[in-house]
N, C-alpha and C positions, 0 to 999 in steps of 0.2 A: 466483405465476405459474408454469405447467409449465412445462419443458422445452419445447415445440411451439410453446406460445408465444411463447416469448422468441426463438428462432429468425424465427419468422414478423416479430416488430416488428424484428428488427435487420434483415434483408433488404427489409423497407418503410423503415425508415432510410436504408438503402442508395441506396434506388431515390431516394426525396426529396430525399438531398444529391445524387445525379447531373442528377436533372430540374432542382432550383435554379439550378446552372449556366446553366440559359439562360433562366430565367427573366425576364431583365432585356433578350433578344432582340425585335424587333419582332414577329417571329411566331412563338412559342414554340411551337406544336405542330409550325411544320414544322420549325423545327428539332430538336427531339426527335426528327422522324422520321429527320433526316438519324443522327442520331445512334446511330441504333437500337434507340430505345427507344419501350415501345407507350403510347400512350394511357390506354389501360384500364387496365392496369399502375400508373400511377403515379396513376391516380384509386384504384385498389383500395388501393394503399399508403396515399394519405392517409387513406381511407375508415376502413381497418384503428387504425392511428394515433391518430386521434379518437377511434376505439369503447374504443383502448385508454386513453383518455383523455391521449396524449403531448402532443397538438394540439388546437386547433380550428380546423376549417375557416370560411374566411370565406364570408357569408353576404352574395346582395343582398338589397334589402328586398321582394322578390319570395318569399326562401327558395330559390334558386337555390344551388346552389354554386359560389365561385370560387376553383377550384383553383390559377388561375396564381396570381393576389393574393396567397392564400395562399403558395405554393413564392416569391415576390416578399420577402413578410415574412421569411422562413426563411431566406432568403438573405441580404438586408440586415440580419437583425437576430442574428447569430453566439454572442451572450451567451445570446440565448434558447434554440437552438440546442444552446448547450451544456447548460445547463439540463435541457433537455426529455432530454437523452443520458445525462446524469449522476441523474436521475429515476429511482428504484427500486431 
């Protein structure tokens, strides 16, 4: 992995343990907004992430992505988490 890389996944790491925070909120995007944090941003993180093969994103059966679900598992599931950090 280069150098630009490994930068880019740990600052997408970054962004997905702050979003997980509220992942477990009744309306997760507005709280992320109060938070100040963007949307797009942490869809790009996870996006990033999977490509990099850290994660994968949950899927409906539509093919849809569910990003909170996902940030949801990531949160509740801390061994995985580490896991996926300790990876590579």
């Amino acid at each position: 992995m280069t150098g630009a890389k490994d930068v880019k996944i740990k600052r997408s790491w970054k962004i997905v343990r702050e979003a997980s925070r509220y992942s477990l909120s009744g309306n997760f995007w507005e709280e992320v907004k109060r938070a100040s944090l963007k949307e797009k941003e942490i869809k790009n993180a996870l996006v990033l992430l999977e490509e990099a093969g850290e994660i994968r994103i949950k899927r409906a059966k539509d093919g849809r992505k569910l990003y909170v679900l996902t940030l949801r598992d990531i949160r509740r599931n801390p061994v995985k988490l580490d896991r996926w950090l300790t990876k590579g």
